[in-house]
N, C-alpha and C positions, 0 to 999 in steps of 0.2 A: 554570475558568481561561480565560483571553484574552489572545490573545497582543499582548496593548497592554499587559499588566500589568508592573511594575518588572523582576522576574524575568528572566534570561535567557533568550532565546527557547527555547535547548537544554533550558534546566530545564522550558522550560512545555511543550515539546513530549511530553517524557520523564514528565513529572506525566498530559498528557492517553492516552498511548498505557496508560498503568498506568489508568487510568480508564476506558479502552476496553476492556482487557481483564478488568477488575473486572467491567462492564455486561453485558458480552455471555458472562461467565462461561466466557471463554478459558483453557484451561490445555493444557501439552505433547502433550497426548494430544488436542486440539482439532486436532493434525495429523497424527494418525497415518493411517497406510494405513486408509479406510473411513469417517474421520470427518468429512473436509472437508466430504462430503457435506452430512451434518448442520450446520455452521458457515451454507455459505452458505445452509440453506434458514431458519438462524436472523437473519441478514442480510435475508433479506426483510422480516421484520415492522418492520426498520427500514428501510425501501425502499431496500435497499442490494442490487445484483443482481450477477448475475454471467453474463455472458452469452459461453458457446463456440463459437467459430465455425470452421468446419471449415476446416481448412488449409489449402485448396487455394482456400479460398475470402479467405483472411488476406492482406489488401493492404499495412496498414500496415507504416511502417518499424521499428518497437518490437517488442518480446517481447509487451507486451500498452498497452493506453490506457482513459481512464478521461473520463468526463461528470460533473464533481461537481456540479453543477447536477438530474443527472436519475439521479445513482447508479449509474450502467451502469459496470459494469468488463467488459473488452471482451479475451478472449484465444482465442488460435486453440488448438484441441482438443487437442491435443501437451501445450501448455503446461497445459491444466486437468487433462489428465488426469495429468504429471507434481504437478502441486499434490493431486491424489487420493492419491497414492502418496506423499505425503510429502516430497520434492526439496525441499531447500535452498533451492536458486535459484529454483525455482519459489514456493517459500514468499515468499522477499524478495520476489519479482517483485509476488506478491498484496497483500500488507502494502504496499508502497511505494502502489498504485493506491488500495489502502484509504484511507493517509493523504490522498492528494488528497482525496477525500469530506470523508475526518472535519475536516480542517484548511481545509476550505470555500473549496480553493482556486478562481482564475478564471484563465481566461488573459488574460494581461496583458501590455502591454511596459513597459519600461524607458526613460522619458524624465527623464532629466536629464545635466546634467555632468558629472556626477562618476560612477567605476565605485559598481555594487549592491555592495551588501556580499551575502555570501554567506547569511549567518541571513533574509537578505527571498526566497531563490530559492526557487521553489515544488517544484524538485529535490531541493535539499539537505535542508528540511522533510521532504520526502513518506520521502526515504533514512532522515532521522534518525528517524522516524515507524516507521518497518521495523524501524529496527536496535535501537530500546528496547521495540518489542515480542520480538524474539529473546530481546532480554539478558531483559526480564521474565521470560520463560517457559521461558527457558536452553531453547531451540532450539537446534537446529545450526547452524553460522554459515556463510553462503556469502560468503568471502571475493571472487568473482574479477569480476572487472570486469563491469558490466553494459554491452550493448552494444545497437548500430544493425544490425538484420538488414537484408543488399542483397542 
């Protein structure tokens, strides 16, 4: 699928995250305490990486950042090691950087008159991209606001 195709962006999103999880032979127990491990070292042979960088040393203003151009999903040691163990929110956090990748996004601005619609936000994608891999794998759902660490 392609997100140029008639389809609603939400369906084709929701069709590619079941596709992704098909691929990579994702299931609930893909996150349980012990497995993560395994997930990202299956991520590599799709040069998709996952790179923890220790706390203290974690500049950015986000939970975690992602390079879809060169695969790097980028989080500070807390947060990978909460994604070891399973966390909710650590889990959305993952999935949401994933979809940047899978969904090929770029950073880009926003020129024109008229406001974006929301279905073009490379945000709203990457969330929606998270939230159909939960639902697919009936994960735990982390309902609570994702935020700006200052």
């Amino acid at each position: 699928l392609s997100l140029h195709d008639a389809l609603p962006i939400s369906v084709q999103i929701g069709a590619i995250a079941q596709k992704v999880c098909d691929v990579l032979r994702l299931s609930r127990r893909s996150f349980r305490p012990g497995a993560v491990e395994s997930l990202v070292a299956t991520l590599e042979h799709y040069r998709i990486y996952v790179d923890p960088i220790e706390d203290e040393e974690w500049l950015d203003a986000t939970r975690a950042t992602v390079n879809p151009q060169t695969g790097m999903i980028y989080m500070p040691l807390k947060l990978y090691n909460e994604l070891c163990r399973g966390k909710p929110e650590a889990i959305r956090i993952f999935l949401h950087e994933l979809g940047h990748i899978i969904l090929c996004h770029k950073p880009r601005l926003h020129f024109s008159e008229g406001p974006s619609k929301k279905e073009f936000d490379s945000e709203w994608q990457a969330d929606l991209f998270a939230d159909s891999v939960i639902e697919h794998l009936n994960l735990p759902r982390f309902d609570g606001q994702m935020e700006f660490k200052f």
